[in-house]
N, C-alpha and C positions, 0 to 999 in steps of 0.2 A: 504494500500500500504506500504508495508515495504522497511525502506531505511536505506541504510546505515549512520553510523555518519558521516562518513570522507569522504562521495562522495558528488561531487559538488552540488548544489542545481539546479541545472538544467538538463537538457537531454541532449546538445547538443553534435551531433556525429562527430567524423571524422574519417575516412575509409580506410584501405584500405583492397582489397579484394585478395583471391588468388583463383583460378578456373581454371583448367585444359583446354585446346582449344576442344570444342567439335565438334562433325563432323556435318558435313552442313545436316542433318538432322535428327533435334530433335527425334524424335520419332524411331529412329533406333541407337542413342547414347550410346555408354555407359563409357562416360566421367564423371570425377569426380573433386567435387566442395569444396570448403571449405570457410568460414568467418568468419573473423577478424576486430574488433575493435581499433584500431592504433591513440592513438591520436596522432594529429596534424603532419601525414605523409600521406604521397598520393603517391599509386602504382596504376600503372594499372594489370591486372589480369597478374597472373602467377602462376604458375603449379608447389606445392608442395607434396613433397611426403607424407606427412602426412594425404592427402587430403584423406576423405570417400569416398568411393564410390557415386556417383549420383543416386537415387532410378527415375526411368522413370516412365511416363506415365503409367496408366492401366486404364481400361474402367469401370466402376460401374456396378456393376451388376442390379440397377436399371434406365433404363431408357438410360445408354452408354453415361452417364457423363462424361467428362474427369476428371481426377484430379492427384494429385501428389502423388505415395503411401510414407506412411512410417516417412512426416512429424507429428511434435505435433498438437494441437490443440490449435488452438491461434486465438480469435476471435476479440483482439482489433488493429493489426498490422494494417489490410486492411480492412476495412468495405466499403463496398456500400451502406449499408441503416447500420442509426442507429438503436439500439434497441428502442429507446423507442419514441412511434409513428409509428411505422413500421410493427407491430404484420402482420399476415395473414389479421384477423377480418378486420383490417382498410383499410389494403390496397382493401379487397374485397367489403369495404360503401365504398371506391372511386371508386372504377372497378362500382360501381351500381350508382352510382350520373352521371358518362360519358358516360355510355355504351348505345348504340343502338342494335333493336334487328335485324340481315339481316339474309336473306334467302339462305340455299348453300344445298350441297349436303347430309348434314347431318341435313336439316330440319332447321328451326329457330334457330337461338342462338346469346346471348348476347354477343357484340365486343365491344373494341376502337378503334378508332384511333391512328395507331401506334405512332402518335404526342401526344398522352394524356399518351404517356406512362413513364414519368417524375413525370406527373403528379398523377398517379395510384401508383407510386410507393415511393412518397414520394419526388420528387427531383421535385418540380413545380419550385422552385427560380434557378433551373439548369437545365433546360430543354434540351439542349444542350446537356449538357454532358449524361442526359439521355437518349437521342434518340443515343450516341454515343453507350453506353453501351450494346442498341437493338440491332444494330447494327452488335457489335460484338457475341453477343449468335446465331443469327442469319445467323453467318459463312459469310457474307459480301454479300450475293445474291445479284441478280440484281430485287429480288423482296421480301427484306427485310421491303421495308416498304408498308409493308398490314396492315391487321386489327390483334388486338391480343383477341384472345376468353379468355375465363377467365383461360380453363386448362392449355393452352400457357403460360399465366402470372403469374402460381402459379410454374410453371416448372421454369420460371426465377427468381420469388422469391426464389426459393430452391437453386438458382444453387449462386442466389447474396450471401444471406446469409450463404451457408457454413459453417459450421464451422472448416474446412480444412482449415488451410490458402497455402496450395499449390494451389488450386483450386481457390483461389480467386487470386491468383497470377498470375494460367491460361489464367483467364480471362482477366485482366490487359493486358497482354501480345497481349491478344486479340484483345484489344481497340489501343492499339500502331500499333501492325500491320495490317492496312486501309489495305491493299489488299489483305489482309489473306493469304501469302504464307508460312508462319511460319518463317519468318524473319523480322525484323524490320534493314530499314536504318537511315543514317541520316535526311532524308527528312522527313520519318515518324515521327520520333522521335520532331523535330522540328514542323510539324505541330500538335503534339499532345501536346507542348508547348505553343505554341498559341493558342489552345482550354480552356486552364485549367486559361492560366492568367489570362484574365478578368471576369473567374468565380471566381476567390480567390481575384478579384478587386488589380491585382499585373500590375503594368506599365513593361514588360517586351518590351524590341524595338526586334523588326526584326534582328535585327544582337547579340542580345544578345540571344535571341533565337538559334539563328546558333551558337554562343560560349556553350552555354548550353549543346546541342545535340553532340556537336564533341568531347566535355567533356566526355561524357556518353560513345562515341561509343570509345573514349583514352582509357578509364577504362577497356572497355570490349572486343573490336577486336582488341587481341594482333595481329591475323595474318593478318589484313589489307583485309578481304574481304571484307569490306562493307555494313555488317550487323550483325547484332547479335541475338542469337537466344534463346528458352525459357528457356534453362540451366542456361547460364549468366544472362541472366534478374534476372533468381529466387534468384539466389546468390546473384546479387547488392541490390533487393526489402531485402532477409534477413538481410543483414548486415546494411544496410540503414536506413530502420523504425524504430525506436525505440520501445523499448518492453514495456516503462511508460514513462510518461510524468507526468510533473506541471498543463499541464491542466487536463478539467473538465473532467472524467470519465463517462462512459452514466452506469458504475456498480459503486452498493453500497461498500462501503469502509467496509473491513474486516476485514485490519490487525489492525487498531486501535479501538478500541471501545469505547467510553465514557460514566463515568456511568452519571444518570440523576441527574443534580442538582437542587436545588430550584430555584424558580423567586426571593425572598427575598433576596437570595444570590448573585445572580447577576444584582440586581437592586442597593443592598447597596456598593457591590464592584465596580460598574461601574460609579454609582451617588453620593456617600457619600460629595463630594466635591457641586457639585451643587447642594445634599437634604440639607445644614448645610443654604447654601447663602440662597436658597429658603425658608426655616423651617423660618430662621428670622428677610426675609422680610413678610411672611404672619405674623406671631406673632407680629412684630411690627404694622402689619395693623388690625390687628384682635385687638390689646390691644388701636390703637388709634380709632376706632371705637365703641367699648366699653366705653370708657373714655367719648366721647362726645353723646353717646346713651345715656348715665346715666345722665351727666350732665343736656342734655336737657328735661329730663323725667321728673325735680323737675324744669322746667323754667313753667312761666305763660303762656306763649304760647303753651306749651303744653296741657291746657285746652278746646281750640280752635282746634290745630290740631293731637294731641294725637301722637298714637304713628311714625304716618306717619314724621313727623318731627324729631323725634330724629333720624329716619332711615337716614333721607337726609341730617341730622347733623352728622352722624357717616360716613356716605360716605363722605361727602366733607373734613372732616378732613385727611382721607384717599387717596382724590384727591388730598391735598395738597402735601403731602407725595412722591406721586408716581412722580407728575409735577417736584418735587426737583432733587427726584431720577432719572430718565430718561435720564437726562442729562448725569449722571455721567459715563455712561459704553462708551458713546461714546467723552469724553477725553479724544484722543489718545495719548499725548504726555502726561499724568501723567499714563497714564495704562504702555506707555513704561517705563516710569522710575519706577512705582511700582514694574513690574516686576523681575527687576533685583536684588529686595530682594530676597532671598533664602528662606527664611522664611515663605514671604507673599503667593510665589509662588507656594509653595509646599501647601496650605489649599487653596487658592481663586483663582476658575477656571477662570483667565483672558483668557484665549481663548475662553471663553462663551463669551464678554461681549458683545456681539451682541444680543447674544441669552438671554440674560437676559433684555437687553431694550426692545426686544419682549415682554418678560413675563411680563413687566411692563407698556409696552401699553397695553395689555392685562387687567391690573387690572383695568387701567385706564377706559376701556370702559365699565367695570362691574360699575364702580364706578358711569360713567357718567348715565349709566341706573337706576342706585338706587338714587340716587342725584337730576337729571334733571326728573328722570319720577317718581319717589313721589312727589317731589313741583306741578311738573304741573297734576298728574290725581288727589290727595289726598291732599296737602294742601292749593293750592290756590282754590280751589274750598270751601274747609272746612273755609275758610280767608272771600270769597267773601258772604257765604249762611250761616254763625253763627247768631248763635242770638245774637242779639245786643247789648242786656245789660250784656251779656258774653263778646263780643267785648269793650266792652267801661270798663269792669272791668281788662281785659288783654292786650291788643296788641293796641288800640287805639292810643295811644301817639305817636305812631310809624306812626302812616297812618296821621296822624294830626288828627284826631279826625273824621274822614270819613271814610266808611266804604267801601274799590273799590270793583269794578266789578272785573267779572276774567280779561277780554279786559283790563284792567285799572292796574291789575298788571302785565300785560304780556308786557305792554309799561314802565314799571318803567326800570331806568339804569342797576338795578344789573340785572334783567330777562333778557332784551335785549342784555345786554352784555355774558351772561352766551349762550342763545341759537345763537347769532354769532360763540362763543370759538366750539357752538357743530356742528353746520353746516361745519368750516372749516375742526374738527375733521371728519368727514364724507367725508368731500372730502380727505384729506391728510389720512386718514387708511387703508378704499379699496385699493387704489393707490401703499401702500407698500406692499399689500399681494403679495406672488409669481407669480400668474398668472398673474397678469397687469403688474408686474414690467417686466418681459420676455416675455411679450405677448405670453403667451400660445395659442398653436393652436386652443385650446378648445372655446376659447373665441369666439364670433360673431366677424364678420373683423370689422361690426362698431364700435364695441367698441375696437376692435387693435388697430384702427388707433391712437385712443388716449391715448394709455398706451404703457407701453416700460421704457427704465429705464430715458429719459430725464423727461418724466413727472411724476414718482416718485420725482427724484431729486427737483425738482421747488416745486411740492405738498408739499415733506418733511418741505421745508423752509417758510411753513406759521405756522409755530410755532412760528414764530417773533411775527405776529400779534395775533398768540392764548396766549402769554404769558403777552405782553399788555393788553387784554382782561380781562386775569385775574385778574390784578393789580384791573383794573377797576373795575370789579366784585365784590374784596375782601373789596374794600371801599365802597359802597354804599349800604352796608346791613340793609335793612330795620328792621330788628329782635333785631340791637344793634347798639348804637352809642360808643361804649367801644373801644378805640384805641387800648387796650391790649386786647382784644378779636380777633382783625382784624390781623390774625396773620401768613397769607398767604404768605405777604414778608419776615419772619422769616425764612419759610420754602426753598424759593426759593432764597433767596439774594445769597447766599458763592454757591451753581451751577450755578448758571447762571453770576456769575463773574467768575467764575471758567469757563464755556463754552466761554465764550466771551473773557476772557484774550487769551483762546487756538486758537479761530478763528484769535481775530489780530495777534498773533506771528503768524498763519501761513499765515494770509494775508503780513504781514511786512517781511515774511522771502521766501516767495514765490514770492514777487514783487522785490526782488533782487536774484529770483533763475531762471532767462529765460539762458538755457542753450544750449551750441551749440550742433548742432548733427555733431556725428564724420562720423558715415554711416546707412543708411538705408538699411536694405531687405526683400525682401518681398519674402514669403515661400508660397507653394502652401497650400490650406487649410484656404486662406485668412489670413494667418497670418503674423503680422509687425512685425520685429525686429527694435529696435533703438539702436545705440552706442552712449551713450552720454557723453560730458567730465564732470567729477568729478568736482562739484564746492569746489571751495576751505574751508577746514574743514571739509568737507561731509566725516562720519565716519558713517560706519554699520558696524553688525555682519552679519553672512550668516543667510537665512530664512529671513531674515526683508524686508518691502515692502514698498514701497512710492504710493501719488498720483501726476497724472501727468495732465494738463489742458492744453487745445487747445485754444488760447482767437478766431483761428477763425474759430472755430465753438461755443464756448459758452464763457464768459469771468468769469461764475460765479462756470460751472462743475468740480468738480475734482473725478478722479475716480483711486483705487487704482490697484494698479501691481506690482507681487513680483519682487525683483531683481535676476536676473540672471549673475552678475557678484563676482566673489570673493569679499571680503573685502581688498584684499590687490590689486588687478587691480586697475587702473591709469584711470578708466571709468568705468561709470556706462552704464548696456543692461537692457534693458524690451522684453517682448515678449509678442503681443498682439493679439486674436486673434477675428476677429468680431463676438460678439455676441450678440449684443445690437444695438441699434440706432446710440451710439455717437462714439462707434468703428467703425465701418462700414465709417461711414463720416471722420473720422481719417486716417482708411485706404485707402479711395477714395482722400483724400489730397495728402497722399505719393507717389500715385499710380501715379495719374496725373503730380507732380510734375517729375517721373523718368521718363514718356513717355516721356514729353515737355520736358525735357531737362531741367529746369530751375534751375539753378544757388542756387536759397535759398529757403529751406524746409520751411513750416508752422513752427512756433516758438511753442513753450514749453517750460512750468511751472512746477516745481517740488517742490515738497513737502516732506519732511520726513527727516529721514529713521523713518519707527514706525515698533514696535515687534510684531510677530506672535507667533503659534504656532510651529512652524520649529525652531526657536531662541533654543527652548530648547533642540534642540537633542544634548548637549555640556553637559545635566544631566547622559546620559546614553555612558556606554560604548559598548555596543550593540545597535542598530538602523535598525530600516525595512523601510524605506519612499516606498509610496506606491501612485503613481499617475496616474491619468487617461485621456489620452488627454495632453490638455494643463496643464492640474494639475499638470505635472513634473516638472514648474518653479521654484516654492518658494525651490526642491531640488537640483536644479542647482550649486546655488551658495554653497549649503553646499557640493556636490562633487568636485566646483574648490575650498574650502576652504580647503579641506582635501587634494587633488593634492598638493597645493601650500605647505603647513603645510609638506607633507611628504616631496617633495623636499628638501626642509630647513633643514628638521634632516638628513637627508641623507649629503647632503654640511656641516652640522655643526658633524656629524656622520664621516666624509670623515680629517676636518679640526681638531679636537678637540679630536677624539679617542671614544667618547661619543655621544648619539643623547639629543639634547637639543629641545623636540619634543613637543610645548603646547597641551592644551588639545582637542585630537581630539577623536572619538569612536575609540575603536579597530578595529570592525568587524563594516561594513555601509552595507546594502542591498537595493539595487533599486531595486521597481518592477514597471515598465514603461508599460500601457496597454493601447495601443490606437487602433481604426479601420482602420488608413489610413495608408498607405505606405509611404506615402509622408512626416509625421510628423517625422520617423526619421532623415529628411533633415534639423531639427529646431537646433539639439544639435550637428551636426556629430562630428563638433570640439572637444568637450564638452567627446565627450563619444571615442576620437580616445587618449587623453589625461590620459582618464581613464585606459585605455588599457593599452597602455604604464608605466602609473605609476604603474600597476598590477604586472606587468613582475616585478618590486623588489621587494616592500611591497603588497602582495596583500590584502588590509583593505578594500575594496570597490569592491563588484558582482553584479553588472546590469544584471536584466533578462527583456528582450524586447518581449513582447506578442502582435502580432497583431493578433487582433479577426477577422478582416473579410477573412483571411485564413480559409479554415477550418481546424477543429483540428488534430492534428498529429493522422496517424491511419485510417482517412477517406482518399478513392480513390480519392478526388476529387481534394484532395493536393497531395497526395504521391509521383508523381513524381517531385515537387515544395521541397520536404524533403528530395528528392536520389540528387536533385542537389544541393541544398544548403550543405548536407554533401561533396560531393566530392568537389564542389568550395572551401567551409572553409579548407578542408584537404589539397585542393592543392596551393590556392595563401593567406591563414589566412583572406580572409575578407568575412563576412558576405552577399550572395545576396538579402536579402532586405532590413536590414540597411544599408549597404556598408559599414561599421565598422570591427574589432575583434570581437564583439560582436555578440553574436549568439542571433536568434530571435525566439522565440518558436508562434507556432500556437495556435490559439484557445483562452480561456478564464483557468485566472488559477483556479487549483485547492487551494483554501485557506485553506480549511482543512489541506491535503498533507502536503502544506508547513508552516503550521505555527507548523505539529506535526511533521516536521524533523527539525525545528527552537529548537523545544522543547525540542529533545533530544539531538540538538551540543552544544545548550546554557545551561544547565542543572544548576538550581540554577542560574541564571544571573537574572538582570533583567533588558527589554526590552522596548527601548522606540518606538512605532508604530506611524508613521505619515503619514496623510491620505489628499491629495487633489483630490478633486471630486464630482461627486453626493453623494446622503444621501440612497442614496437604498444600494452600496455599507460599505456606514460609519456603520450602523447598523450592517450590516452583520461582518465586520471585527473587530467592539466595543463588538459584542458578541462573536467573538471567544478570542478576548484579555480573558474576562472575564471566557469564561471556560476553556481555557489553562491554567488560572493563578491561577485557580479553583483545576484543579485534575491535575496537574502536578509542578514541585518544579520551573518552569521559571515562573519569572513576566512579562507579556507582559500590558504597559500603553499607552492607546490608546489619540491620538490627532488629530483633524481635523483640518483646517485651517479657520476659519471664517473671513471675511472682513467687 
């Protein structure tokens, strides 16, 4: 897809159209049309000289098709069936999966039901509008819905598919006009608006619909007859649809090409930062496992249990290690302060450090397997069955001079204590994997009911008693009585003062942080907003996130959320949206308290501010934030940080002759991608704000994608795309955000746009933040990587971990 440098990074159109008044019947016309792309002006039609000629109707020589002569051939404007999935082939395994065989005048043959005819042709999740579509090929009969034989159904494939886009425009036209006179009114027009809404899942009301339709017939019946007919339709659908879009293409991309890069290349440019952390914590584990391998290969006990012991000596030195380690990534309030070195930050991925105490429980349970299950299958077996006068020349002194059974070391303190630490382990691991924690559907409901993120939370916190255990463990080693051998509190002392200094500061700073709420709201999509007042000193940057706790629903939970308020606001917003157990109960408090009417909210505990990965988009002078859902929080407060920021150089710009402007990015890019209509209702402020500060500095593009439209191009939207052009052109606000903001359909194209990113930003480099799922993260961590790869922009990708 070729694009220009200097064109917006978006599609969005406004219109106006010029079309000569054709006579009241179409197919004996010879009125002429013209259009025009007009931003941000809105004309209703009217009659230039300039205007081409109108090419009319003519009949196909096969089969006495209608179609438009003399247009191009443009197959992505108006699709009825996508290309891929839609082949003939398939649609004829569905015509054979539903078809029945009836008996008629022409002998046996294979039907549908003209109900399955949605379904035959690809449009099952729209059935509706496919049966509308019959409909209309079928010239509106009063015995349109019969059975469709297979030759019927390849005549309407030919006629949907076209690659005429006049003719698919025909048809259109078709579908608008229910009573097939070759005019369409505003009744029509309006009931084929309340057909499309609640297939593109859009809250369109009844009376918006009547504003929608009187819109359309403004634009188009300048002479007030009260209909309009297939001329001006054609002209509005050309000017209207857009000829590319941001979103996905169902064709392969041709104007850009990429040549093939290596995996080695895009694994060292994408990881170099977490293979350096990684490389040296295995070498550290690899060289303390070593150290105590050897060590205990020359001890006398190794005579007795050979090599099986130095294994479970080089792993628990390695247990030590990791038990110390673990702790450390999740010290939020030193990872925030670490951060703010420049130095540290730029080599040590703290935005992992979530994902690195994974990788370190991880070692752990390697460890626990080499540790725990050679003592118990190889050396207490090898302990209890030696020979004896082997026994009393090595390890005796140790057992007092008795030789136990295995039952007999399985009850001594250091065993007991060691398989307590591993049974808890076993309950608290499972418990943090993903699926328990979000109770995955996939899961059995018996085992839902007991997982979710409360009973992670509680499981996590038997690390109390797992690290008591250890203490335990590490003193009562039957192998040595050597003080300076027992060297497990060496390991763990400075993190686990270090963890616990960090828990009481936030227990001692959290128990003087119950904060008032300023206002509650509650958004459709179950989601809470809270205004809450700024405790006094409470300072953050934008991107940083706090946790917040309910005492009455749990007194021990805290659960983190980004802020959505600037740094310089006089109150701190959260936006929360249920997805968990303990949200859900949070929003059921709010909920109840606004119905009852009652006077005082459930109380809240806050905690923080702690840094993310969002903190850092203040490195880059370019920025793409890229959120999905509720993901768009954590960039909230960096676009009221940058509103406020411009404000101020403008007033010190205004006062002083000069802008006195900190550091903000030059260019910031939203790309906001959610399914619901609804969730534009969360920021309307937020983004009416941005608008406005556009109009002088414009350092900030918000592009709004809701998927469950479909995408620009398909029939099932299109007339949901000719009226959001002409509303934007005529009153500047968006009909389904209800903002400036223009809203594109469908799902974006990332390719597209990260190769027109490539070429405005040319030699920049680019900082990418990403809140979301991880199906996405992948995909846009590897286009960072090969844009940054064969073209001169550096695109650096960041996701948001909590």
């Amino acid at each position: 897809m070729e694009i220009d440098d200097e064109a917006p990074l978006s599609d969005s159109v406004t219109i106006a159209i010029s079309l000569s008044p054709s006579s009241s019947s179409y197919s004996s016309s010879s009125s002429s049309c013209s259009a025009s792309v007009v931003p941000l002006s809105f004309s209703p039609l009217q009659q230039t000289a300039e205007s081409p000629p109108f090419r009319p109707l003519r009949m196909s020589e096969s089969g006495g098709m209608l179609s438009l002569a003399g247009w191009s051939h443009d197959g992505e404007r108006l699709r009825f069936l996508d290309a891929e999935g839609n082949e003939w082939g398939n649609v004829v395994n569905r015509f054979n999966q539903l078809a029945t065989v009836k008996g008629g005048r022409n002998g046996h043959q294979e039907v549908v039901k003209w109900s399955d005819f949605g379904s035959c042709i690809g449009m099952g999740e729209t059935a509706e509008f496919g049966k509308e579509v019959l409909r209309a090929m079928r010239g509106g009969r009063r015995d349109w819905k019969r059975d469709i034989t297979k030759s019927e159904l390849h005549s309407y494939w030919c006629r949907m598919t076209d690659p005429w886009l006049d003719s698919r425009i025909l048809l259109f036209f078709d579908l608008c006009d229910r009573n097939m006179d070759g005019r369409i009114d505003e009744r029509e027009m309006k009931q084929v608006i309340s057909l499309i809404s609640p297939i593109n899942k859009l809250a369109i009301k009844n009376k918006e619909a009547e504003e929608y339709a009187a819109l359309i017939m403004e634009a188009l019946d300048l002479q007030h007859r009260g209909y309009i007919q297939a001329s001006e339709f054609e002209a509005l659908c050309k000017a209207s649809l857009p000829k590319g879009s941001s979103t996905i293409s169902y064709q392969k991309n041709h104007g850009q090409q990429q040549e093939p890069i290596s995996k080695a290349e895009i694994l060292f440019r994408s990881y170099w930062r977490r293979t350096w952390i990684i490389g040296l914590w295995l070498t550290i584990c690899f060289a303390l496992f070593t150290w105590k391998f050897i060590q205990y290969s020359h001890r006398a006990a190794f005579q007795v249990m050979g090599y099986c012991l130095s294994t479970a000596k080089g792993a628990a030195e390695t247990l030590k290690f990791n038990m110390a380690l673990i702790l450390l990534p999740v010290c939020r309030n030193t990872i925030t302060w670490l951060r703010n070195n420049p130095g540290l930050n730029s080599v040590i991925p703290f935005n992992d450090n979530i994902n690195f105490h994974k990788v370190i429980a991880g070692g752990i349970v390697i460890g626990i397997i080499l540790h725990g299950g050679t003592h118990l299958a190889c050396d207490f077996p090898r302990i209890s069955g030696s020979d004896r006068s082997v026994f009393r020349q090595t390890i005796a002194a140790n057992f007092g001079y008795q030789q136990p059974s295995y039952f007999q070391i399985l009850s001594t303190t250091e065993v007991a204590s060691g398989i307590a630490m591993v049974v808890l382990m076993m309950i608290a691991f499972p418990l943090a994997t993903k699926w328990p924690r979000r109770q995955s559907p996939s899961l059995p409901k018996s085992v839902r009911k007991v997982t979710g993120y409360n009973t992670f939370w509680y499981s996590h916190h038997l690390f109390v008693p797992v690290y008591a255990l250890l203490i335990v463990h590490s003193m009562f080693l039957f192998l040595t009585d050597n003080l300076v051998e027992k060297t497990t509190w060496m390991y763990i002392a400075i993190p686990v003062l270090l963890y616990a200094g960090e828990r009481i500061t936030r227990a001692i700073r959290s128990g003087f942080s119950e904060v008032e709420i300023l206002k509650v709201s509650l958004y459709p999509g179950k989601v809470l907003s809270l205004k809450l007042q700024k405790p006094k000193g409470f300072r953050h940057k934008s991107g940083m996130y706090i946790f917040i706790q309910c005492p009455q629903i749990s007194p021990f939970e805290w659960h983190p959320f980004s802020l959505t308020c600037g740094p310089e606001d006089d109150y701190l917003s959260v936006h929360i949206k249920t997805l968990g157990d303990w949200s859900c109960q949070l929003y059921s408090l709010f909920e109840e308290a606004i119905l009852t009417g009652l006077k005082q909210y459930p109380k809240i505990y806050i905690d923080g501010p702690y840094g993310a990965s969002s903190q850092d988009h203040i490195k880059y002078d370019i920025v793409i934030m890229v959120g999905l859902g509720i993901g768009i929080t954590p960039f909230v407060s960096i676009l009221k940080d940058i509103a406020t920021r411009l404000k101020k150089s403008s007033i010190n710009h205004a006062a002083c002759g000069e802008g006195s402007l900190e550091k903000i990015p030059l260019k910031a890019y939203l790309y906001w991608v959610t399914r619901e209509q609804s969730s534009f209702n969360w920021f309307t402020d937020v983004m009416k704000e941005i608008a406005d500060t556009n109009q002088k500095q414009a350092v900030v593009e918000v592009f709004n994608f809701l998927t469950s439209v479909y995408q620009e191009g398909d029939a099932r939207s299109a007339l949901i795309t000719i009226i959001q052009s002409l509303y934007q052109a005529k009153y500047g606000i968006d009909i389904v955000s209800r903002t400036p903001l223009h809203t594109q359909f469908g799902r974006p194209n990332w390719f597209n746009i990260f190769s027109k990113l490539a070429r405005r930003h040319r030699g920049a480099r680019i900082g990418v933040f990403y809140c979301g799922p991880m199906t996405l993260a992948r995909e846009l961590e590897k286009l960072c990587t090969k844009f940054s790869t064969k073209t001169s922009t550096i695109f650096v990708f960041h996701k948001e971990n909590y």
